[in-house]
N, C-alpha and C positions, 0 to 999 in steps of 0.2 A: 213685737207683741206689746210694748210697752205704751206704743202708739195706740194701738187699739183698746188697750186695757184704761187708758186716760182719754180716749175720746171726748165724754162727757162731765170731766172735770174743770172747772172753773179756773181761767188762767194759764191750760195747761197747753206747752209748746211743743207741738213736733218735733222729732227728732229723724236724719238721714245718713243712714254710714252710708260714708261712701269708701268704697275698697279700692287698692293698686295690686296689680301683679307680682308675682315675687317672681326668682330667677326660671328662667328655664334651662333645661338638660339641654344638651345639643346630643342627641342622639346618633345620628349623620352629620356630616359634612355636608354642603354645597356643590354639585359636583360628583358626589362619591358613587360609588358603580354599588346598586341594590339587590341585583339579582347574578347570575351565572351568565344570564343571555347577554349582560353588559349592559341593562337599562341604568340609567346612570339619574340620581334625584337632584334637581337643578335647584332647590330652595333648601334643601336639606332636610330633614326630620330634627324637629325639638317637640319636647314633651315640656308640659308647665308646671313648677311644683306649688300651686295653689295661691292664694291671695292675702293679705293682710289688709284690717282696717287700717284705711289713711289720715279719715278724717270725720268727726261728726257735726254733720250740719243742721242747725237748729234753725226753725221756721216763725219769723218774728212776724208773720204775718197780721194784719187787724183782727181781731175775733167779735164776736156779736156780744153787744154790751147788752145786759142783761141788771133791771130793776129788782135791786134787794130788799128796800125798805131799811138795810142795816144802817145805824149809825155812825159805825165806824168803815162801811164798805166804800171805796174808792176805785176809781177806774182811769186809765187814762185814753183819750179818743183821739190818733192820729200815733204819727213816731212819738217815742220816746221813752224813759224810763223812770221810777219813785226812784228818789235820793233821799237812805234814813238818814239821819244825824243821832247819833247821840249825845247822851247828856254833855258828854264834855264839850260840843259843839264839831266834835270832828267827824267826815262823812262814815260809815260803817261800812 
C-alpha cells in the first residue's frame, strides 16, 4: 500500500517484500499406509505453517526528472547517490 500511496511523490523508491517459507508439519510419513484398503502415500503429507518476510527490496530504478524552477532543487541523472557533509566536514 505504501507503494501506491507514494506513487506520485517526488523521489519516492519502491519497495518489494519478498517472503521465505517457515517450517512445515510432517503430517505423514513417506510411505505410510492412508487408508484401511492399504493405499500407502508415497511423498507423504506436510502442511505449511506460513511464511515470514525475508527481505525488502528497494527499486533504484531512474525516475523522470521533472523541472522545478527551485533554487535549491537538485537531481541526479544516471547511478548514483547526494553525499551531505556536514559542517565539521565529515560525511553525514
Amino acid at each position: 500500500s505504501n507503494n501506491i500511496a507514494n506513487m506520485n511523490t517526488t523521489a519516492f523508491s519502491a519497495r518489494r517484500a519478498e517472503f521465505a517459507d517457515l517450517h512445515y508439519q510432517q503430517l505423514r510419513a513417506p510411505g505410510a499406509i492412508t487408508s484401511a484398503s492399504g493405499q500407502i502415500a508415497p511423498s507423504g503429507v506436510e502442511i505449511g505453517l506460513g511464511v515470514r518476510a525475508a527481505s525488502v527490496a528497494v527499486n533504484f530504478q531512474q525516475g523522470s526528472l521533472e523541472q522545478t524552477g527551485g533554487d535549491l532543487d537538485i537531481a541526479i541523472e544516471g547511478e548514483g547517490f547526494f553525499e551531505v557533509t556536514l559542517a565539521s566536514g565529515e560525511p553525514a
